[in-house]
N, C-alpha and C positions, 0 to 999 in steps of 0.2 A: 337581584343585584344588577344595576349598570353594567353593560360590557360595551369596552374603547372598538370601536369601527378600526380595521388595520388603515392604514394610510398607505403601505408600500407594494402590498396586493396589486399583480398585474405589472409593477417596475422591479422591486430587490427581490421576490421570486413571484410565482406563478399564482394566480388569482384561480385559476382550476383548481376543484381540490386533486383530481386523477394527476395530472401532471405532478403535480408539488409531492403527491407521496411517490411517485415513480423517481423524482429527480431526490428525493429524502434518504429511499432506498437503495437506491447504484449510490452513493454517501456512506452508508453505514453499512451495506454491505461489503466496499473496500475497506473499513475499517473490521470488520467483523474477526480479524486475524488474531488480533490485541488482546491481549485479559482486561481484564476490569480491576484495578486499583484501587478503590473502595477511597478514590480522594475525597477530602476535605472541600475542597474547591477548585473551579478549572477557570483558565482562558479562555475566551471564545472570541473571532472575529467575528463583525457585525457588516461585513459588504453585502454586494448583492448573492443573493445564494446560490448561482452559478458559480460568478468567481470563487468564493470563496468556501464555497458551502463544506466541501472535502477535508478542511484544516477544522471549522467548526464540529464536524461531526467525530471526526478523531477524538476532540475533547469529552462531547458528549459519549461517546461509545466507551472513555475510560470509566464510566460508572456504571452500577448493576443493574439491565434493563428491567427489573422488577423494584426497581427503588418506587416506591410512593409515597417518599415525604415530600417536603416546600427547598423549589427552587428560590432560593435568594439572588435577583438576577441584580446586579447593580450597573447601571452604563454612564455615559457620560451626557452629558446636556451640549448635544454643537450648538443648542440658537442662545444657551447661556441663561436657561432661566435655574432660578437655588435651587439646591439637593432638596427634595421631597420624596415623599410614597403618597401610594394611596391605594381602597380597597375593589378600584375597578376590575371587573374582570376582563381578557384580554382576548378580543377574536382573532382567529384565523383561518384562511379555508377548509382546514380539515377540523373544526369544531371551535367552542371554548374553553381558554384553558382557565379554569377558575385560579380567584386568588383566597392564599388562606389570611381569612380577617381575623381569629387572633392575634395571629403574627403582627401582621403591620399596623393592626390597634397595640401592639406591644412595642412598636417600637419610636424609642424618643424623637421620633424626626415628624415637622411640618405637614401637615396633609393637605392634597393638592390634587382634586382631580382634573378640572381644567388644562394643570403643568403637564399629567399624565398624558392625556387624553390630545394633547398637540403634536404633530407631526413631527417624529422623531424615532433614527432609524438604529438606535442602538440596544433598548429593549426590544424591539419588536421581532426585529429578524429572531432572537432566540424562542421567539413562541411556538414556532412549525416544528423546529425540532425537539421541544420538549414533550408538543402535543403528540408527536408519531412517536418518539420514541417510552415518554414515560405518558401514560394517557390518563393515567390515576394520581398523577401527584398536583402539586399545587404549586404556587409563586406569592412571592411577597417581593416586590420590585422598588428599586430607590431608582431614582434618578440626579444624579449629580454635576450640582453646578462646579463649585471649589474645589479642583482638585490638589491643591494643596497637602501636603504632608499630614499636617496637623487637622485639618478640614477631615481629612482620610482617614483617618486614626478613630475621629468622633463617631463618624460611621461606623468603624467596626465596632468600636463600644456597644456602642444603637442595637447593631447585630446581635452581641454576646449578650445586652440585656434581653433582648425581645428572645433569644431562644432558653435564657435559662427561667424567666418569668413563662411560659409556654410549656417547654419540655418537648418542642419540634425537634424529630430528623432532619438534619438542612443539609446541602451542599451549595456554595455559596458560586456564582456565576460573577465574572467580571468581565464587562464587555469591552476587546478594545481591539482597533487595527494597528498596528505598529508605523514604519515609515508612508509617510506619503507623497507621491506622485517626485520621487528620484529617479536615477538611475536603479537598475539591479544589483548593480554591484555593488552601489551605495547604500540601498537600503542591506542587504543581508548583512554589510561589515556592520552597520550601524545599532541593525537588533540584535544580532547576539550579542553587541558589547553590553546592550542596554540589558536583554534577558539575563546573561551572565549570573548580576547579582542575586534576581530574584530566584535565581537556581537553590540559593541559600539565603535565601529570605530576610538576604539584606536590603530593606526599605530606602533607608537613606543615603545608599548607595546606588541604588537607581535611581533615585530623585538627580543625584550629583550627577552622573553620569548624561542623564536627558538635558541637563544644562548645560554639561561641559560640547555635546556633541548638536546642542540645537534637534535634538531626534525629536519627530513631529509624531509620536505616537499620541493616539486621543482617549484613550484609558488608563490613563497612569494612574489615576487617583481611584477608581473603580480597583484594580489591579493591588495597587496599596491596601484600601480596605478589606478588601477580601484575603490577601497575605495576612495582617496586621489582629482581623477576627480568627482566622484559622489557625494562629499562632496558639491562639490563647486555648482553643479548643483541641492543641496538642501537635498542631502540624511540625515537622523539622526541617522538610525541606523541599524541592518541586522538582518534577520529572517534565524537559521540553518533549513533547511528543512528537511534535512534528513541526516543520515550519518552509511555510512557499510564498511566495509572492503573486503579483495580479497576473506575470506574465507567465504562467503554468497555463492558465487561461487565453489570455487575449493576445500572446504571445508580443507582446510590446516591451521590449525591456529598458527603454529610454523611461520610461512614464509610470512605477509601478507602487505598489499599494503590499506592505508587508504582513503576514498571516502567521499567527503562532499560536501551537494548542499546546497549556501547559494544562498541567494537574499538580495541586498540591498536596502531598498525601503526609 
């Protein structure tokens, strides 16, 4: 099977494989305190894995290091090309991480390897941590143009068909950064109004509210899907795990990049 060449290797983290599991490990080792909540599906930031890596890994650490089903990773499309999957497999320095082609031959959406296979930094980043921490499971990965409401919704259908035509364990991944490039103080008022809703996995309520407040998060509609599938699969509601901004890191709080690890169990 074709496997996608990383594109962010060497820039969003470490092109070594040594360094990258060292920087993976101080990660998941400060999360190592937390139980595992056997979620439904989690948040994950998609920045560079210095900055952000620590919020990422929180999310990933609330699941059972010995899970070996399909990651359902869904992210957003910044250069704007339409929601697609496809059966590529996906490299990263520390190996590959196969995709399960049932799945995404299961699922009603467009196929697109090309769309895949172009430089884009919101599935990719989740491949390192998947590969170090689950090394046995699989992915079936959407990329999403529309993230609209009802665009979101279709997706998660997609989701519920392709796992109950299959019979996959899934935990479903929704890649998104929250505010960007405000103030600090601006962005944390801004995402918790916006997380708020999805605490209770009011949809259309966070749609409203990223209107009302102009909030530049870039996974809404990933975030939607993934709520919207996991509802149906029994979810009630979501736990924020954690949540930092860029300047935890770069220590810049004029200019900052918002980080939140949910799970919804």
């Amino acid at each position: 099977m074709a496997v996608r060449r990383p594109s962010f290797a060497g820039s969003f983290y470490p092109d070594d494989p040594a360094s990258l599991q060292a920087l993976l490990e101080r990660f998941f080792s400060a999360a190592a305190g937390f139980p595992s909540c056997h979620p439904y599906g989690i948040v994950v930031p998609h920045a560079g894995i210095a900055i952000s890596g620590r919020i990422a890994a929180r999310s990933f650490a609330a699941i059972d290091p010995e899970f070996t089903g399909t990651f359902v990773v869904i992210g957003p499309s910044h250069a704007g090309y339409p929601t697609c999957t496809s059966t590529l497999d996906w490299g990263t320095p520390l190996g590959t991480v196969k995709t399960n082609q049932a799945f995404v031959e299961a699922l009603p959406l467009p196929k697109d390897d090309d769309v895949m296979a172009a430089r884009e930094n919101s599935i990719e980043v989740m491949m390192p941590f998947i590969r170090y921490r689950f090394p046995r499971s699989l992915v079936a990965v959407i990329q999403m143009g529309n993230q609209s409401y009802e665009p979101a919704r279709r997706v998660a259908d997609a989701i519920v068909q392709a796992q109950k035509t299959t019979g996959e364990e899934i935990v479903i991944v929704a890649s998104s950064d929250y505010s960007h490039y405000v103030m600090e103080s601006v962005a944390e008022r801004q995402d918790h109004y916006v997380i708020e809703p999805l605490l209770s996995l009011d949809m259309p309520e966070m749609y409203r509210r990223i209107r009302e407040e102009a909030v530049s998060t870039c996974g809404y509609g990933p975030v939607a899907a993934m709520v919207e599938a996991t509802r149906q699969f029994g979810a009630t509601r979501a736990e924020l795990l954690d949540y930092s901004t860029s300047a935890e890191v770069t220590g810049d709080h004029f200019q900052v990049v918002g980080y939140a690890a949910v799970a919804v169990v």
